[in-house]
matplotlib code that plots the C-alpha trace (Angstrom):
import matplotlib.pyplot as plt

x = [133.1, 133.4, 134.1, 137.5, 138.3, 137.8, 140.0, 142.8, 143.1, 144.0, 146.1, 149.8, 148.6, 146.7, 149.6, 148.6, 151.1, 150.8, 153.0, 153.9, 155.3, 157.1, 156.0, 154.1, 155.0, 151.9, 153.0, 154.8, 152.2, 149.5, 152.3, 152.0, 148.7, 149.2, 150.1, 146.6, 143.7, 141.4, 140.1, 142.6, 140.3, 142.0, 139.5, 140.3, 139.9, 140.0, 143.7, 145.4, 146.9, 144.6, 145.3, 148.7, 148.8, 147.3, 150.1, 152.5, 151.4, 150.7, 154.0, 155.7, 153.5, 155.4, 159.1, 158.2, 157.8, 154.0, 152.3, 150.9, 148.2, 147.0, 146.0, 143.1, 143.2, 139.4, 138.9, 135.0, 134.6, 135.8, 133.2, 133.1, 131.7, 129.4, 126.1, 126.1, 127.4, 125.8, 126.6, 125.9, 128.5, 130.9, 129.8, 130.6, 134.3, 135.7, 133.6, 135.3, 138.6, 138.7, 137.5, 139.8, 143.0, 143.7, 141.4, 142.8, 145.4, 144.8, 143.8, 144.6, 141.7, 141.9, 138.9, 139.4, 136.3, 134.4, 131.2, 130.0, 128.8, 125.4, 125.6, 129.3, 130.1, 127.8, 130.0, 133.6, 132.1, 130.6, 133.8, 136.5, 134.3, 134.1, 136.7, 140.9, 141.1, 143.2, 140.3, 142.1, 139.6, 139.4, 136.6, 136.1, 133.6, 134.0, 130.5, 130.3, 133.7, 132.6, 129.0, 128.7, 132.1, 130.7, 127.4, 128.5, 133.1, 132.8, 136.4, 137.0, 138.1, 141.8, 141.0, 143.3, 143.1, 144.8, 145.2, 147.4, 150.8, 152.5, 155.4, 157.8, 156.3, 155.9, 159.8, 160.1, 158.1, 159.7, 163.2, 164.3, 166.7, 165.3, 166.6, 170.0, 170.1, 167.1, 168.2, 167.6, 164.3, 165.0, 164.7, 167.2, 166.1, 165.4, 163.0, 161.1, 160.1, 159.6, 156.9, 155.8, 154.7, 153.3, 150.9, 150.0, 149.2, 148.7, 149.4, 147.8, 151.0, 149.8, 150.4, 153.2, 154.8, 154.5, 156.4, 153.7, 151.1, 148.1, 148.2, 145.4, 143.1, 144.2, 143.1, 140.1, 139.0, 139.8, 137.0, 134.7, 135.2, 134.8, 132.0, 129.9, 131.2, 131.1, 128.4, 125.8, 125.9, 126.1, 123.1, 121.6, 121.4, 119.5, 120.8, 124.2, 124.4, 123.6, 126.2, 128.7, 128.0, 128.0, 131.6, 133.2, 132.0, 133.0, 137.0, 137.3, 136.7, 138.8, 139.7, 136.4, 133.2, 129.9, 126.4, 123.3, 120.9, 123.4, 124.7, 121.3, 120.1, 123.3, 122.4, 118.7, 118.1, 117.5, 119.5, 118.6, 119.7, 123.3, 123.5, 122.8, 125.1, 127.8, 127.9, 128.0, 130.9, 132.6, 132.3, 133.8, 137.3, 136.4, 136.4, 137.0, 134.8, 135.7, 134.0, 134.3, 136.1, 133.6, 132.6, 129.2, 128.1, 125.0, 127.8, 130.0, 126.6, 125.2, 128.3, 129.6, 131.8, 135.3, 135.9, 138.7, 139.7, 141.0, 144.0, 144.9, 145.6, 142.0, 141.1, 143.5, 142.5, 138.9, 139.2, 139.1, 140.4, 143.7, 144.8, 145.2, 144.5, 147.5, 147.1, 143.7, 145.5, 148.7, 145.8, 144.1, 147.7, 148.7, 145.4, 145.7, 149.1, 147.8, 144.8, 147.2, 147.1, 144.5, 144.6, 143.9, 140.9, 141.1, 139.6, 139.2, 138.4, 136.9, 135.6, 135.2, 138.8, 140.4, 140.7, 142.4, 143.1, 143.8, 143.3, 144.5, 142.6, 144.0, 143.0, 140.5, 142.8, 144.0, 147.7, 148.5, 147.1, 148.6, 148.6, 149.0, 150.6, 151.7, 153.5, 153.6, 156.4, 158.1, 154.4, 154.1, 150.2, 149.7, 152.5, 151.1, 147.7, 148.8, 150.8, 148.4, 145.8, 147.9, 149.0, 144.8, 144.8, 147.8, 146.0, 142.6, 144.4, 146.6, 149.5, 148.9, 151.8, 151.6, 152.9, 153.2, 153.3, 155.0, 155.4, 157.9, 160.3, 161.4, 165.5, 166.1, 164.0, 164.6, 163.7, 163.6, 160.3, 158.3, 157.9, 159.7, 156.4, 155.8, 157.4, 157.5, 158.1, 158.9, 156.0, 158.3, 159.8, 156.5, 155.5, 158.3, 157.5, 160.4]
y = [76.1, 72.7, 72.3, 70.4, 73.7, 76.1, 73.3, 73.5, 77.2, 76.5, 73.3, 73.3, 69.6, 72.2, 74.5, 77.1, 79.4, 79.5, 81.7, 80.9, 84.4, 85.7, 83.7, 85.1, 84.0, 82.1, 79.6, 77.2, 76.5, 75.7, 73.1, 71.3, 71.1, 68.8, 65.8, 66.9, 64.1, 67.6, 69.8, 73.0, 76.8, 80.2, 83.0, 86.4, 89.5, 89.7, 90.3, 89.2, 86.5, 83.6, 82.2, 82.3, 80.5, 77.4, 78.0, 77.8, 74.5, 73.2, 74.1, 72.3, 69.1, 69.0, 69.9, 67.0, 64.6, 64.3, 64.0, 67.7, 65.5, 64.3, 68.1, 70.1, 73.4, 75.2, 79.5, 79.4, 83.1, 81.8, 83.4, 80.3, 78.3, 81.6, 80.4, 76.8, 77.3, 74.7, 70.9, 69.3, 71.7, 69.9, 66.6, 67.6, 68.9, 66.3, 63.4, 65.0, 65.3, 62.2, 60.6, 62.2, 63.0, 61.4, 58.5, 56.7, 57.5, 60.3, 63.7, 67.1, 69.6, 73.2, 75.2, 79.0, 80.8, 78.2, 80.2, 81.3, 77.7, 76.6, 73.9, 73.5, 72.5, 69.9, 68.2, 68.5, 66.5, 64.0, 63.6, 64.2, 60.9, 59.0, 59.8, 59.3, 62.9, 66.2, 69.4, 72.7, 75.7, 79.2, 82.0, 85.9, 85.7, 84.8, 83.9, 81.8, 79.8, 79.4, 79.0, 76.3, 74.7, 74.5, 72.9, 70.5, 70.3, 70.3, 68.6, 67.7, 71.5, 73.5, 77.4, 80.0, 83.6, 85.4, 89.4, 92.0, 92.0, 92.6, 94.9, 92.5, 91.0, 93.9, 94.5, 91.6, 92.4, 95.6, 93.6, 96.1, 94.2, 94.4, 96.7, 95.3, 97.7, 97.3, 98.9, 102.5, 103.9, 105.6, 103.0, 103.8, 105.8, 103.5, 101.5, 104.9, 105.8, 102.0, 102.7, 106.3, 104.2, 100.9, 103.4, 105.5, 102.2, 99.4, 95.9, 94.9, 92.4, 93.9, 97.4, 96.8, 95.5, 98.4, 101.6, 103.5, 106.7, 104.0, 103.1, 104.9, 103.9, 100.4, 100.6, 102.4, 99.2, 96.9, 98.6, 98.6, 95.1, 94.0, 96.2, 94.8, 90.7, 90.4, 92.4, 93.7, 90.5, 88.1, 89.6, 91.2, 94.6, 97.1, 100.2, 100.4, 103.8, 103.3, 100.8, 102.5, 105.7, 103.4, 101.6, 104.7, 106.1, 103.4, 102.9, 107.0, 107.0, 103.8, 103.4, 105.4, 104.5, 103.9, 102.4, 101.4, 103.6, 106.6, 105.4, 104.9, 108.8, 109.6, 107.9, 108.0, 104.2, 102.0, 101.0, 97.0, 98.0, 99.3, 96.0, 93.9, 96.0, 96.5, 92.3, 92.1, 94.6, 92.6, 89.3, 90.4, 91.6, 95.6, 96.4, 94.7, 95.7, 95.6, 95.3, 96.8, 94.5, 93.7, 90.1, 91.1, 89.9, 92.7, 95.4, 94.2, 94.1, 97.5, 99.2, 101.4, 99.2, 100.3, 100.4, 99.4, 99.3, 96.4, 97.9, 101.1, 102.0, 101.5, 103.8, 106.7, 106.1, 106.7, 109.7, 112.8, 114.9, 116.9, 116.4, 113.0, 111.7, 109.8, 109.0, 106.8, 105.0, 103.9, 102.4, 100.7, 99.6, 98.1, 96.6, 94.7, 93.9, 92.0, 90.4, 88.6, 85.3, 83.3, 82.6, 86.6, 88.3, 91.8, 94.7, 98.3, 98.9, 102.4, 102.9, 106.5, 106.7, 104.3, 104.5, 101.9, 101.5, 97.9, 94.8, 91.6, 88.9, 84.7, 81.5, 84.0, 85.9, 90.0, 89.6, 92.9, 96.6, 98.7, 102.6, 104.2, 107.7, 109.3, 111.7, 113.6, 111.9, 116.0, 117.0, 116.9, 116.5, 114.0, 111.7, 111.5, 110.7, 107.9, 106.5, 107.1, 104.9, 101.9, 102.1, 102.1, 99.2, 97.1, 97.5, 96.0, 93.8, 91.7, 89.7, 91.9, 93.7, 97.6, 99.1, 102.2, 102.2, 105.5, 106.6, 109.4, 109.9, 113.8, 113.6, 114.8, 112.2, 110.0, 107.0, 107.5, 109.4, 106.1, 103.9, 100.3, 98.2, 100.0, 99.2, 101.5, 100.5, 102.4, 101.7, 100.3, 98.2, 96.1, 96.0, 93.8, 91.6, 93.1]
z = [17.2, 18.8, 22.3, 21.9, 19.3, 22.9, 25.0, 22.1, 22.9, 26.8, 27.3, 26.3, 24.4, 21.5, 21.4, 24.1, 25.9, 29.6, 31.1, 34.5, 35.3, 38.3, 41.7, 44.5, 48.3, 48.4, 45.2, 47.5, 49.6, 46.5, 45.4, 48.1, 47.6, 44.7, 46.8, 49.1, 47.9, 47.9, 45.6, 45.5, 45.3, 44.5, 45.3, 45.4, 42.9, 39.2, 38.3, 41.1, 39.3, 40.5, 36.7, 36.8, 39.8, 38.1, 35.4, 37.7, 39.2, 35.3, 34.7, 37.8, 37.1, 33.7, 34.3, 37.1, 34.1, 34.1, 30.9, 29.1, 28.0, 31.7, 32.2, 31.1, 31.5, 30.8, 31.3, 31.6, 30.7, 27.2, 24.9, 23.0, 26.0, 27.4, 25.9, 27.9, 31.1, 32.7, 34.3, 30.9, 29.5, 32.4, 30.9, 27.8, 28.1, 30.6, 28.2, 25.0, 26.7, 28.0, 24.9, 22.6, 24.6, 27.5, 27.8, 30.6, 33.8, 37.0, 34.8, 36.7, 35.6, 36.2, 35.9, 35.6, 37.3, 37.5, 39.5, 35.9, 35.8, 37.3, 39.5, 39.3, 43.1, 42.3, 39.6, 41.6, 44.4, 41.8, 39.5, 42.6, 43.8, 41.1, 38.8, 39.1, 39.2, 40.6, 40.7, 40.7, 41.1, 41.5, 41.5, 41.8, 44.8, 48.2, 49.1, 45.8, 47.0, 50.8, 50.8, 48.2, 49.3, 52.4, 52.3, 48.9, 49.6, 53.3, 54.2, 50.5, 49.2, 50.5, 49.9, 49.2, 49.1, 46.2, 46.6, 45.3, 46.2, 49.1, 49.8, 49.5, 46.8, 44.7, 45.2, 43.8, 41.0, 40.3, 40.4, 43.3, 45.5, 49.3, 51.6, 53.5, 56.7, 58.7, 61.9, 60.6, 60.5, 57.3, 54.1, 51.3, 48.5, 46.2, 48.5, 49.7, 45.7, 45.8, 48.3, 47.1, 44.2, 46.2, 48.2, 45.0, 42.7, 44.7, 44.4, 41.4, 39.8, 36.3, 37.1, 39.2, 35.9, 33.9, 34.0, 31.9, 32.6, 31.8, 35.3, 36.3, 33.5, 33.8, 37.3, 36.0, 33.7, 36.6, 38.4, 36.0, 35.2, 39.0, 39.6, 36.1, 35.8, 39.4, 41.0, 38.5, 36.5, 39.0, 41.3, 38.5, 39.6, 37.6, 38.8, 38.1, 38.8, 42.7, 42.6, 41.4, 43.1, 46.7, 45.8, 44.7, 47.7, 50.1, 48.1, 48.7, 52.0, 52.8, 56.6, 58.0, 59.5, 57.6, 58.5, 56.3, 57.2, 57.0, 53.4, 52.3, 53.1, 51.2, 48.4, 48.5, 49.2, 51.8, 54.5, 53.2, 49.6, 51.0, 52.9, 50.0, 47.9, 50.9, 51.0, 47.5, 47.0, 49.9, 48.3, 45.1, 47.0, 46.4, 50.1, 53.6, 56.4, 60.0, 63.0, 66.4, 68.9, 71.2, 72.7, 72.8, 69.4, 70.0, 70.2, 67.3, 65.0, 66.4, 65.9, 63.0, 60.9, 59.3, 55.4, 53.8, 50.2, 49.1, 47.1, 47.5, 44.3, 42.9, 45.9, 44.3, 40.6, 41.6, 44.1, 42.9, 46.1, 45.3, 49.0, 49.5, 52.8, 53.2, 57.3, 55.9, 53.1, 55.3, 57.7, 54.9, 53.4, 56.9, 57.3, 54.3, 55.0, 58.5, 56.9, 54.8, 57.6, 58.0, 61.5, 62.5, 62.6, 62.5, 64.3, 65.5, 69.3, 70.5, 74.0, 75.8, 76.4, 74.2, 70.3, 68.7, 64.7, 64.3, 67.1, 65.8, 67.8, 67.1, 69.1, 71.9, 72.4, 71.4, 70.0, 68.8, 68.8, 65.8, 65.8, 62.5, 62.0, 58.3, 60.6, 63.9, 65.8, 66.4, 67.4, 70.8, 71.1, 68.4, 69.4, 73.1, 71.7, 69.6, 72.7, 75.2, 73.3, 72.7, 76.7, 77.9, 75.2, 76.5, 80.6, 78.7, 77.3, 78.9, 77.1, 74.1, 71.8, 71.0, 67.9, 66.9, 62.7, 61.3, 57.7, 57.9, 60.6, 61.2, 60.9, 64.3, 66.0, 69.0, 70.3, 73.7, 73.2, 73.4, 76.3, 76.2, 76.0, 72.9, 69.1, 66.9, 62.9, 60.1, 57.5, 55.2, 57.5, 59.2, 55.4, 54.3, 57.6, 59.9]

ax = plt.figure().add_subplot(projection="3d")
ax.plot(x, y, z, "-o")
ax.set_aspect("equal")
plt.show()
């Protein structure tokens, strides 16, 4: 099979279906990346819908009037292209398509995980130089799409992070209307199953699409796929079992504490094995880890850091507890739900008196300190601890917001239990962004 036979298969030009599919609140601002003289990059894990991202562009570019044959389109875990993956391979497709499609005019290339290729950040500066071109990117690693971006696409590259959906989103996604009465705590009945299922499943847009009891092994091959294309094959680990052993471990306990040296007499390695593996896990988008908020770098590094799954609906296919510990997964599901912006950099603070879930820190300076309860507002004890550690947090640290994040509400509660300089949100409501 000839190279211009694989590109026939993914450009609209050789009869290809792209389906653009339903839009994610990030799809605007990728558009307006178009008119950007930059290379575009869409990181972020397998299935999150990185792809259909770059249909949706392809498909704005043409209803815009531009010409289907002006773009090529390449998906470079193609089996047809998997035994050359290499710059010369690069050559090959943009000299063929250029040769035989669209010889002359600005093209607009989009390159479907592009890391599989050796030496690939090497070409985009060369062509995005040289050649009348548009680069679209994207990529299933984040130290493959920062590292060599930085030190080859320093100025010259726009990133984007792609990961499940949102609340709001996955409303969206399950064509439930949004909720039109946010001043009660309670959400209607329709958006609490609507969540039930969100915290169960996750965000992944192809299971949020499907009303079926495959869900779980879907989730099941999405792991696997993750754990083998982008870990084992990519840092060509041997033992697959110790890798799989340390991410299942590190998804089931999402929002607790872990250090090497601890993991590695768990698991009968080294503590410089579990770092490797911990980073490499992190790069592929399978967990997050968080940091104590300290501005002592030494304290930060010394410190226990705080996992948390990436979606929490991986987490539940893979755990095989029959109590589910539903106070950890709300913190991991709020977590992710803050990480969404850039411009924050989130935390956990813990001193001898002070125990803080979440400290969101932007422009040297702690914005917001976040509590997270799955219940306890009608117990007494539990209540007063939660408040009592976002008030020590609010007098070390000035100018900040407190909020107290519940997931159910007892039906008798009041408000006047919690101090004025203290929110408090209904889970459902902070996820939707109110």
């Amino acid at each position: 099979m000839s190279v211009l036979d694989v590109l026939l298969r993914w450009n609209i030009w050789g009869g290809a279906k792209l389906d653009p599919g339903l839009k994610r609140d990030i799809t605007p601002n990728v558009l307006d990346a178009i008119s950007i003289d930059q290379t575009v990059v869409l990181t972020g894990p397998r299935r999150t819908g990185k792809s259909t991202i770059l249909y949706q562009v392809i498909d704005f570019l043409i209803k815009d009037g531009l010409e289907p044959k002006s773009i090529l389109h390449v998906n470079f875990e193609d089996p047809g292209l998997a035994l050359d993956l290499s710059v010369a391979l690069l050559d090959q497709i943009y000299d063929d398509y250029r040769a035989n499609i669209y010889p002359n005019g600005k093209a607009y290339l989009f390159f479907d995980e592009i890391q599989r290729v050796l030496d690939w950040e090497r070409w985009i500066r060369s062509r995005s130089e040289t050649e009348d071109v548009k680069i679209f990117i994207t990529g299933s690693s984040a130290q493959l799409m920062s590292r060599e971006l930085a030190t080859l696409l320093t100025g010259r590259h726009l990133s984007f992070t792609i990961l499940p959906l949102n609340f709001r989103e996955y409303l969206f996604f399950r064509n439930i209307e949004g909720p039109t009465n946010f001043y009660s705590y309670k959400a209607d009945p329709i958006i609490s199953n609507a969540l039930i299922d969100y915290l169960t499943y996750g965000g992944y847009p192809g299971i949020a699409l499907i009303d079926s009891s495959l869900k779980k092994q879907l989730l099941l091959q999405y792991f696997d796929d993750l754990l083998f294309k982008d870990v084992a094959l990519r840092h060509q680990i041997r033992d697959l079992t110790l890798l799989r052993n340390l991410a299942i471990h590190l998804l089931t306990n999402t929002a607790g504490f872990m250090n090497y040296t601890k993991l590695g007499n768990k698991l009968s390695a080294s503590a410089d094995v579990m770092q490797d593996y911990c980073m490499y896990l992190r790069e592929a988008y399978l967990i997050d880890l968080m940091r104590l908020f300290s501005l002592k770098v030494t304290e930060r590094i010394k410190n226990d850091q705080k996992i948390h799954a990436i979606d929490i609906g991986l987490r539940n296919a893979l755990s095989i507890s029959t109590s589910e510990d539903f106070g950890k997964n709300i913190e991991t599901v709020v977590h992710n739900n803050l990480r969404t912006d850039s411009l924050d950099n989130i935390y956990y603070y813990k001193d001898n008196k002070c125990d803080i879930d979440l400290l969101v820190h932007r422009n040297n300076q702690v914005t917001r300190l976040v509590q997270v309860m799955y219940q306890g507002l009608d117990d007494a004890g539990t209540l007063e601890r939660e408040i009592n550690a976002l008030q020590l947090g609010l007098k070390r640290f000035a100018g900040a917001a407190a909020e107290l994040v519940v997931c159910n509400f007892p039906s008798n509660w009041q408000k006047e239990s919690i101090p004025q300089n203290i929110k408090i949100t209904p889970l459902w409501k902070f996820l939707l962004g109110q």
